[in-house]
mmCIF file of the C-alpha atoms, coordinates in Angstrom:
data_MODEL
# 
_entry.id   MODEL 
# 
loop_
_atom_site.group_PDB 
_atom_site.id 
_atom_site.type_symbol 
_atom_site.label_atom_id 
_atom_site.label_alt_id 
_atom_site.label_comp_id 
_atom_site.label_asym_id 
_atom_site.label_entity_id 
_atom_site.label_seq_id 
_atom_site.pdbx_PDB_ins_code 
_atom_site.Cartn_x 
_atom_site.Cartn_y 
_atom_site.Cartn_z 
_atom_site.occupancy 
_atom_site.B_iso_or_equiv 
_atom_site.pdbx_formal_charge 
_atom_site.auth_seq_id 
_atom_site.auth_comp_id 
_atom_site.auth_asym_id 
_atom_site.auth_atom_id 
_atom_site.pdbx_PDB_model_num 
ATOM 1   C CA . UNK A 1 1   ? -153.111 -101.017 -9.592  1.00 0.00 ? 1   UNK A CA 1 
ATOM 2   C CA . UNK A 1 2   ? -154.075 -97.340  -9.278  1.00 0.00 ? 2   UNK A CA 1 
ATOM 3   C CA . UNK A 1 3   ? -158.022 -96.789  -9.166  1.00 0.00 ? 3   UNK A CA 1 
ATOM 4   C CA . UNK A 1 4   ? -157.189 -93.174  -10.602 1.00 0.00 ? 4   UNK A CA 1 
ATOM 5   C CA . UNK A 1 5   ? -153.593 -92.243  -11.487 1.00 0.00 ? 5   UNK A CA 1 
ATOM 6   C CA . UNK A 1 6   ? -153.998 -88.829  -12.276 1.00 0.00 ? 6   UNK A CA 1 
ATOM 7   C CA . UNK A 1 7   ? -155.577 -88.217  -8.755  1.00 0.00 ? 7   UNK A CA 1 
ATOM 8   C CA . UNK A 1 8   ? -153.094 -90.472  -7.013  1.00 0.00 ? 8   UNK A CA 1 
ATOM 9   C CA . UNK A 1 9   ? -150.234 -89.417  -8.667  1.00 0.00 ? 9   UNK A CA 1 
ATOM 10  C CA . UNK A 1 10  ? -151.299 -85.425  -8.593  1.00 0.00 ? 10  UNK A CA 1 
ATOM 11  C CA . UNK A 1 11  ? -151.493 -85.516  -4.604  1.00 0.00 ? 11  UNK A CA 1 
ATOM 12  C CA . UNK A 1 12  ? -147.957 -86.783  -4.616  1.00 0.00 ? 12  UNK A CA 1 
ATOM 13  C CA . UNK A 1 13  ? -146.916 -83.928  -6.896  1.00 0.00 ? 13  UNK A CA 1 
ATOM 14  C CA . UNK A 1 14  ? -148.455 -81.323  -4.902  1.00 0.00 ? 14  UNK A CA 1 
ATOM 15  C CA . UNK A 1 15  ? -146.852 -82.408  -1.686  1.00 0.00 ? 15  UNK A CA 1 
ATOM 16  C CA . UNK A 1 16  ? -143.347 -82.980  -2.942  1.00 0.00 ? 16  UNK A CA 1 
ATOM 17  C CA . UNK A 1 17  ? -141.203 -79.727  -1.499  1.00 0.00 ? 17  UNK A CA 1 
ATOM 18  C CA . UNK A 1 18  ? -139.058 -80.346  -4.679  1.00 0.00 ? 18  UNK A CA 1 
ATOM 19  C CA . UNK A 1 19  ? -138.268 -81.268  -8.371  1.00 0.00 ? 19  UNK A CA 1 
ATOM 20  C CA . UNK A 1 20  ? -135.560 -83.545  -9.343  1.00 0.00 ? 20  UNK A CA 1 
ATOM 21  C CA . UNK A 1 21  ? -135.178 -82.773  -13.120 1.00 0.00 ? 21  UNK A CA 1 
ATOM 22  C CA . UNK A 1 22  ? -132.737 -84.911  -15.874 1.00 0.00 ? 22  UNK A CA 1 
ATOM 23  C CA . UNK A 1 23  ? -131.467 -83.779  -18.645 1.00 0.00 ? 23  UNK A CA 1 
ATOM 24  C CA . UNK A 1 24  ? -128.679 -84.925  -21.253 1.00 0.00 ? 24  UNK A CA 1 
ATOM 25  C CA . UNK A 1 25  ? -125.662 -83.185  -21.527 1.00 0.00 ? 25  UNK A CA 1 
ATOM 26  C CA . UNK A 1 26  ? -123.719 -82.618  -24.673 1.00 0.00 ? 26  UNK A CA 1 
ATOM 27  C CA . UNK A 1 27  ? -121.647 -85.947  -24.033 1.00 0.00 ? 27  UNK A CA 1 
ATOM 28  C CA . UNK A 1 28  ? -124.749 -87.933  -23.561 1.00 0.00 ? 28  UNK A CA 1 
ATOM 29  C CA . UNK A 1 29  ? -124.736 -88.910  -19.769 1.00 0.00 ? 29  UNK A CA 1 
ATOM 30  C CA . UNK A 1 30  ? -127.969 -88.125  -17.573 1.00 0.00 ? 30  UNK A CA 1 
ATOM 31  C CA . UNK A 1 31  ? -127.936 -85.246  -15.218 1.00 0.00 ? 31  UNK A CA 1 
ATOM 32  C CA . UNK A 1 32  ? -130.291 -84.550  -12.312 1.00 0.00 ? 32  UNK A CA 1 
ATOM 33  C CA . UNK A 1 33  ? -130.558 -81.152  -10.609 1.00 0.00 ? 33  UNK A CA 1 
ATOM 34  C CA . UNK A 1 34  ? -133.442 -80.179  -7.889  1.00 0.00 ? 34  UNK A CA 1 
ATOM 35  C CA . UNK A 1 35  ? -135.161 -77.760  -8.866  1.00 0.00 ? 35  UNK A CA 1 
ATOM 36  C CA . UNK A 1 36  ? -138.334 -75.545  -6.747  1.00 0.00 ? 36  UNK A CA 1 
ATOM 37  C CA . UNK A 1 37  ? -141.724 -77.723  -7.438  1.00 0.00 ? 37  UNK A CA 1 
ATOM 38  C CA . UNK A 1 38  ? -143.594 -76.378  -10.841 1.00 0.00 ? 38  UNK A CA 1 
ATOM 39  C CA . UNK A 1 39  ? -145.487 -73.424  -10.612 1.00 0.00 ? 39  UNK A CA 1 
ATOM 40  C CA . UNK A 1 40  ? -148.228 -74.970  -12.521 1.00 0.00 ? 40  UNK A CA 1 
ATOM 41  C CA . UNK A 1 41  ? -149.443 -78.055  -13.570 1.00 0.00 ? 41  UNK A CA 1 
ATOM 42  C CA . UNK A 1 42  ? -152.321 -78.868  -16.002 1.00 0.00 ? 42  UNK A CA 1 
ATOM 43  C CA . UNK A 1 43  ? -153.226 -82.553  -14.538 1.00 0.00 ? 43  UNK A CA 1 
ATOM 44  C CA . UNK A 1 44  ? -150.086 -84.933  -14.654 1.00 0.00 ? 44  UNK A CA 1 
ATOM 45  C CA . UNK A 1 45  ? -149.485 -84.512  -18.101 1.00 0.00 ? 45  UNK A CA 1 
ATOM 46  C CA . UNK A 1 46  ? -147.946 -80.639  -18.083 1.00 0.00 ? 46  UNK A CA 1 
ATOM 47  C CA . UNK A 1 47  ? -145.752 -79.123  -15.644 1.00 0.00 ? 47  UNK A CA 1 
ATOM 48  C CA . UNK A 1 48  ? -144.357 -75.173  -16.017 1.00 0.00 ? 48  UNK A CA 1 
ATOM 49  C CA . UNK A 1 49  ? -141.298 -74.343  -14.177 1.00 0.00 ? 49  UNK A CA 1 
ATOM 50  C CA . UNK A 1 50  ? -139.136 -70.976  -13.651 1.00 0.00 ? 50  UNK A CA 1 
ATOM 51  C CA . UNK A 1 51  ? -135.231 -70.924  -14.265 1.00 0.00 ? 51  UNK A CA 1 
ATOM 52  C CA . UNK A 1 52  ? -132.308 -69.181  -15.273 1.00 0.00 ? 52  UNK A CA 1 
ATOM 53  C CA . UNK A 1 53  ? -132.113 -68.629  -18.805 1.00 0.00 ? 53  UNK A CA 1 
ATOM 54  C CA . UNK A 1 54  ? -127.966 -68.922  -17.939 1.00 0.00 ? 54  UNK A CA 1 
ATOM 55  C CA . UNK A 1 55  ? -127.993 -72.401  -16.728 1.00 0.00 ? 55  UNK A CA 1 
ATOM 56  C CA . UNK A 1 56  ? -126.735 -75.188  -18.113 1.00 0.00 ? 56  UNK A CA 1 
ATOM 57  C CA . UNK A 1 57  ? -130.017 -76.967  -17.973 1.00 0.00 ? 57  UNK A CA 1 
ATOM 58  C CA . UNK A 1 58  ? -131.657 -74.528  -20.739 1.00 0.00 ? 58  UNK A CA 1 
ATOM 59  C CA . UNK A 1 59  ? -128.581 -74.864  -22.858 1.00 0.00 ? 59  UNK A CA 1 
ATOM 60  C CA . UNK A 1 60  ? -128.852 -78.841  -23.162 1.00 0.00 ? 60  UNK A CA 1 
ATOM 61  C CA . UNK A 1 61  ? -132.687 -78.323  -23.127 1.00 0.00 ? 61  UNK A CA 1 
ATOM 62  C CA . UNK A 1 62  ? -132.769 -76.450  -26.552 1.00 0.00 ? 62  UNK A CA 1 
ATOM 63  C CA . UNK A 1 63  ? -130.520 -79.160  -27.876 1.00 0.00 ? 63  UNK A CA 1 
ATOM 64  C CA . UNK A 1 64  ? -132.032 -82.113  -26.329 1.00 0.00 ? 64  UNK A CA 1 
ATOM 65  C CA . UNK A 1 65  ? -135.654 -81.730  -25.449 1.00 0.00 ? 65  UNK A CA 1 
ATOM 66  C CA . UNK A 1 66  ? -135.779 -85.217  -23.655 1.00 0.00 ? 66  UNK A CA 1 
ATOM 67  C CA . UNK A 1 67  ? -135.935 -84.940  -20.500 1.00 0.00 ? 67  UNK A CA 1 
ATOM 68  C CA . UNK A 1 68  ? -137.665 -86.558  -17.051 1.00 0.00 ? 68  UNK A CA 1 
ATOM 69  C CA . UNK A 1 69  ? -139.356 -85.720  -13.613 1.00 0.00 ? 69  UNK A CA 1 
ATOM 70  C CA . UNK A 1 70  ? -139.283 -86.879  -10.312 1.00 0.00 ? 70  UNK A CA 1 
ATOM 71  C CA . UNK A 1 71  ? -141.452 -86.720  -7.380  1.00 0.00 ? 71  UNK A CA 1 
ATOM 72  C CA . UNK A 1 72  ? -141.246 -88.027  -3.988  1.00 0.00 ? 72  UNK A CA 1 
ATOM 73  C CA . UNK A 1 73  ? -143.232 -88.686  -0.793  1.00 0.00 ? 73  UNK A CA 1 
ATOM 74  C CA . UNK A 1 74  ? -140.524 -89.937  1.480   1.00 0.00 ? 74  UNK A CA 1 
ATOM 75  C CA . UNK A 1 75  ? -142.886 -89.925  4.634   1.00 0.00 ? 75  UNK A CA 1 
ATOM 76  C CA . UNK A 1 76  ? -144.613 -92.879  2.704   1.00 0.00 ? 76  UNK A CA 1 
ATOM 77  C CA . UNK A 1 77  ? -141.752 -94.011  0.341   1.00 0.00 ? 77  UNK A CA 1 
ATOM 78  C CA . UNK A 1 78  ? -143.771 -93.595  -2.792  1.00 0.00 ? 78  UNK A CA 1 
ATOM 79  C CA . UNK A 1 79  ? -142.400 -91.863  -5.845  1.00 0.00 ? 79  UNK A CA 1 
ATOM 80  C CA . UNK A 1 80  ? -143.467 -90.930  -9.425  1.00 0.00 ? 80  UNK A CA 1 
ATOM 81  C CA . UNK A 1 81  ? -140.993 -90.470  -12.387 1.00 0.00 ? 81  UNK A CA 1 
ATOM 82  C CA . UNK A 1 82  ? -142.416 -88.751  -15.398 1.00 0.00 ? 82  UNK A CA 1 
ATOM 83  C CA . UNK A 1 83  ? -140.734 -89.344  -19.279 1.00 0.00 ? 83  UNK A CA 1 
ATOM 84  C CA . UNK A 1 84  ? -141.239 -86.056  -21.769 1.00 0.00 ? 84  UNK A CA 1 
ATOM 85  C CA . UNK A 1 85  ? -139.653 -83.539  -23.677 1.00 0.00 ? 85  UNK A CA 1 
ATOM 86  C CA . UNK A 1 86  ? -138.741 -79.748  -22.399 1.00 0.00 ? 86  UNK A CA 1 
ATOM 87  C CA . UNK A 1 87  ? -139.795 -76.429  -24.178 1.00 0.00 ? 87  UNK A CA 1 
ATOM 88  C CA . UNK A 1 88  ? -137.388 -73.927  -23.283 1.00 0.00 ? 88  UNK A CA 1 
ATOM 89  C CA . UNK A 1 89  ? -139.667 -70.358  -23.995 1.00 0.00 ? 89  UNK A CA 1 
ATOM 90  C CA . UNK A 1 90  ? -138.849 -67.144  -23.316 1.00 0.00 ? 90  UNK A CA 1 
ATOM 91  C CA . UNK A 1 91  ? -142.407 -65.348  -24.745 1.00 0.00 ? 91  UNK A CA 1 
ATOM 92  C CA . UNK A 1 92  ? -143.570 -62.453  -22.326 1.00 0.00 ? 92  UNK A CA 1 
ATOM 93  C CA . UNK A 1 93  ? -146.743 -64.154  -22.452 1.00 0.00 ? 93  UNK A CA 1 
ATOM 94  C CA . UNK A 1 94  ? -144.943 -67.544  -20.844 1.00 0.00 ? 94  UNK A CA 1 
ATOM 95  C CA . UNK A 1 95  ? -142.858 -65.617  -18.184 1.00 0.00 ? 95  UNK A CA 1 
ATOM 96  C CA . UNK A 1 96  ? -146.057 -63.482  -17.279 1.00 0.00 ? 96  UNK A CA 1 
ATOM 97  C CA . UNK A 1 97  ? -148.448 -66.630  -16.831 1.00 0.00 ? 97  UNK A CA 1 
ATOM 98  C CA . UNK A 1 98  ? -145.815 -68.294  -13.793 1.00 0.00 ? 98  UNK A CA 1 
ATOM 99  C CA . UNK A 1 99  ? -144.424 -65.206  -12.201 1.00 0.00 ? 99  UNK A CA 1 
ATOM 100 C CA . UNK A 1 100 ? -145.250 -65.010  -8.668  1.00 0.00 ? 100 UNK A CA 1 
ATOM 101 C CA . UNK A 1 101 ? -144.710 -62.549  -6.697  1.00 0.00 ? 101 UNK A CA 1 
ATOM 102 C CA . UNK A 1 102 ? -141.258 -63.254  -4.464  1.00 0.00 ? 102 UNK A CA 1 
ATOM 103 C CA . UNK A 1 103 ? -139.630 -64.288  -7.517  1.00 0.00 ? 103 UNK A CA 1 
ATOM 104 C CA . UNK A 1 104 ? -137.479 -60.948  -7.893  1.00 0.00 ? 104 UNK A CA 1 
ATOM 105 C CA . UNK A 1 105 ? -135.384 -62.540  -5.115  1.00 0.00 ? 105 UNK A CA 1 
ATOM 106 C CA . UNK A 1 106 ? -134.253 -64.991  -8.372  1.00 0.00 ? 106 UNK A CA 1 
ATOM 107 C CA . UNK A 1 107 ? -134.744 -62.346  -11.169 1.00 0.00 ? 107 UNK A CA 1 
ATOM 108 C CA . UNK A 1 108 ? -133.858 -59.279  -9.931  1.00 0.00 ? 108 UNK A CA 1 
ATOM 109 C CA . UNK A 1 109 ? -135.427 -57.583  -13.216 1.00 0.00 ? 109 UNK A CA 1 
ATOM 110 C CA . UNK A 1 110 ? -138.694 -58.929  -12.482 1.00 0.00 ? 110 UNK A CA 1 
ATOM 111 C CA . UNK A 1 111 ? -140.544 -60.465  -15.228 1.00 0.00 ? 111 UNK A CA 1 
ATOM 112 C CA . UNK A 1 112 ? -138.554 -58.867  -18.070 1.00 0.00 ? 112 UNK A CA 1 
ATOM 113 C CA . UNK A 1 113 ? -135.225 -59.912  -16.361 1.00 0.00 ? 113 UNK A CA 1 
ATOM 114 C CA . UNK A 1 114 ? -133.352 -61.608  -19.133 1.00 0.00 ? 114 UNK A CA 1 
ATOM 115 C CA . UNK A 1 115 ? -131.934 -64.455  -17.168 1.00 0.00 ? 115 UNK A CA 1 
ATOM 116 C CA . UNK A 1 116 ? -135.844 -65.386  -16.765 1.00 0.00 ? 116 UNK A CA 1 
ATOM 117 C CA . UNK A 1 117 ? -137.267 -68.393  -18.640 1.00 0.00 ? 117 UNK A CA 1 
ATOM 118 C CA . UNK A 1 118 ? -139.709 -70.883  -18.226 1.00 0.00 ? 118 UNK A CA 1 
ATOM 119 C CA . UNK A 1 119 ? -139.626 -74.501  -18.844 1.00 0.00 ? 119 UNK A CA 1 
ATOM 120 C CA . UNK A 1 120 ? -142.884 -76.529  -20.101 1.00 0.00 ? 120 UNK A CA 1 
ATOM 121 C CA . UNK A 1 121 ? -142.390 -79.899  -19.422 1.00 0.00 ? 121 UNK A CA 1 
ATOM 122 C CA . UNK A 1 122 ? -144.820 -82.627  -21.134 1.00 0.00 ? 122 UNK A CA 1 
ATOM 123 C CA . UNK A 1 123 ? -144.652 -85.947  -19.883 1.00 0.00 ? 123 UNK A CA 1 
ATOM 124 C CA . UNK A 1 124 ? -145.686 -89.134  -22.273 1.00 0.00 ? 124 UNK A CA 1 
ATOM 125 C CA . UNK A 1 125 ? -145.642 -92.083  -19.578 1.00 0.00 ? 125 UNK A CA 1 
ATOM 126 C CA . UNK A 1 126 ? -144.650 -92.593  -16.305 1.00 0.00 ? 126 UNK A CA 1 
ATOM 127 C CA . UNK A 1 127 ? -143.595 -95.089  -13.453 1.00 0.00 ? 127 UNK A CA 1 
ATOM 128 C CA . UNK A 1 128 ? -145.378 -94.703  -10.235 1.00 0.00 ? 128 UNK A CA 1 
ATOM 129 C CA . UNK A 1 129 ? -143.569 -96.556  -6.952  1.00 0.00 ? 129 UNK A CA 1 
ATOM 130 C CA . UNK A 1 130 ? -145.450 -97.527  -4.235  1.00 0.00 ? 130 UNK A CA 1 
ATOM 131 C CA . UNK A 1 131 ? -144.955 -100.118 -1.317  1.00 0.00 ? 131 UNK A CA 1 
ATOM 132 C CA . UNK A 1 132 ? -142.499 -101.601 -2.942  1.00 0.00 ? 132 UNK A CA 1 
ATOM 133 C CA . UNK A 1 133 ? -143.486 -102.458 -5.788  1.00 0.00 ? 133 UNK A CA 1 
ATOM 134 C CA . UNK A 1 134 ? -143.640 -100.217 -9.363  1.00 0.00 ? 134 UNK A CA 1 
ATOM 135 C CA . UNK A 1 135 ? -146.197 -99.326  -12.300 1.00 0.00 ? 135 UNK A CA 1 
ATOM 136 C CA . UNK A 1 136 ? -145.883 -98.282  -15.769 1.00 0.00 ? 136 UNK A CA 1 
ATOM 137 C CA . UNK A 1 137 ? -148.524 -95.617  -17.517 1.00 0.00 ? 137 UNK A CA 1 
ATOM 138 C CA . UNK A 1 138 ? -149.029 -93.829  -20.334 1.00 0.00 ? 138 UNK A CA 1 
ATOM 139 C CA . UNK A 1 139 ? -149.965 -90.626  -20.139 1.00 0.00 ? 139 UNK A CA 1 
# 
């Protein structure tokens, strides 16, 4: 058992170089894509990522909100996968609160670039792996 998830889990998240991300498409069958790691998180419950408004992730997103996260420590083998839905937004307000600076070199417009967006995951429960064996939580 975990003495505190969101502390356990949260260190894993921040030293994960990378997202994998799943999504539905339009036939039903799972897809997983890496992604960059969020540019914010409020605990373990909210995650805000930066992505092409184009892709085909945002266009099965606004369809099909379900989606899920996964992190990994591989120097450790430990993992957390995180079960939620996906807002898709596109406010000025949204794209202002993640942008970074660096992120022209993916939006060339900057932060009014329309093939910006930013997806707000929130997560519901969870499965954390460690040492071989696995744990369900709600979130």
């Amino acid at each position: 058992m975990m003495k505190d998830p969101e502390k356990t889990i949260g260190n894993l998240i921040d030293k994960a170089s990378l997202t994998q991300i799943c999504y539905v498409d339009d036939e039903g069958y799972p897809i997983t894509k890496a992604m960059l790691k969020p540019k914010e998180r409020e605990g373990i419950k909210v995650f805000w990522f930066s992505t092409n408004t184009s892709s085909n992730k945002v266009k099965f997103f606004k369809s099909n909100p379900k989606a899920s996260l996964y992190f990994v420590d591989k120097r450790f083998f430990r993992g957390v996968s995180l079960v939620g839905t996906i807002e898709v937004l596109e406010t000025a307000d949204a794209k202002e609160r993640i942008w970074q600076r660096g992120d022209t070199m993916y939006y060339h417009k900057g932060v009014t670039d329309p093939d910006y967006c930013v997806l707000r995951f929130t997560a519901i429960k969870g499965r954390f792996y460690s040492n071989f064996k696995s744990e369900d939580f709600n979130i």
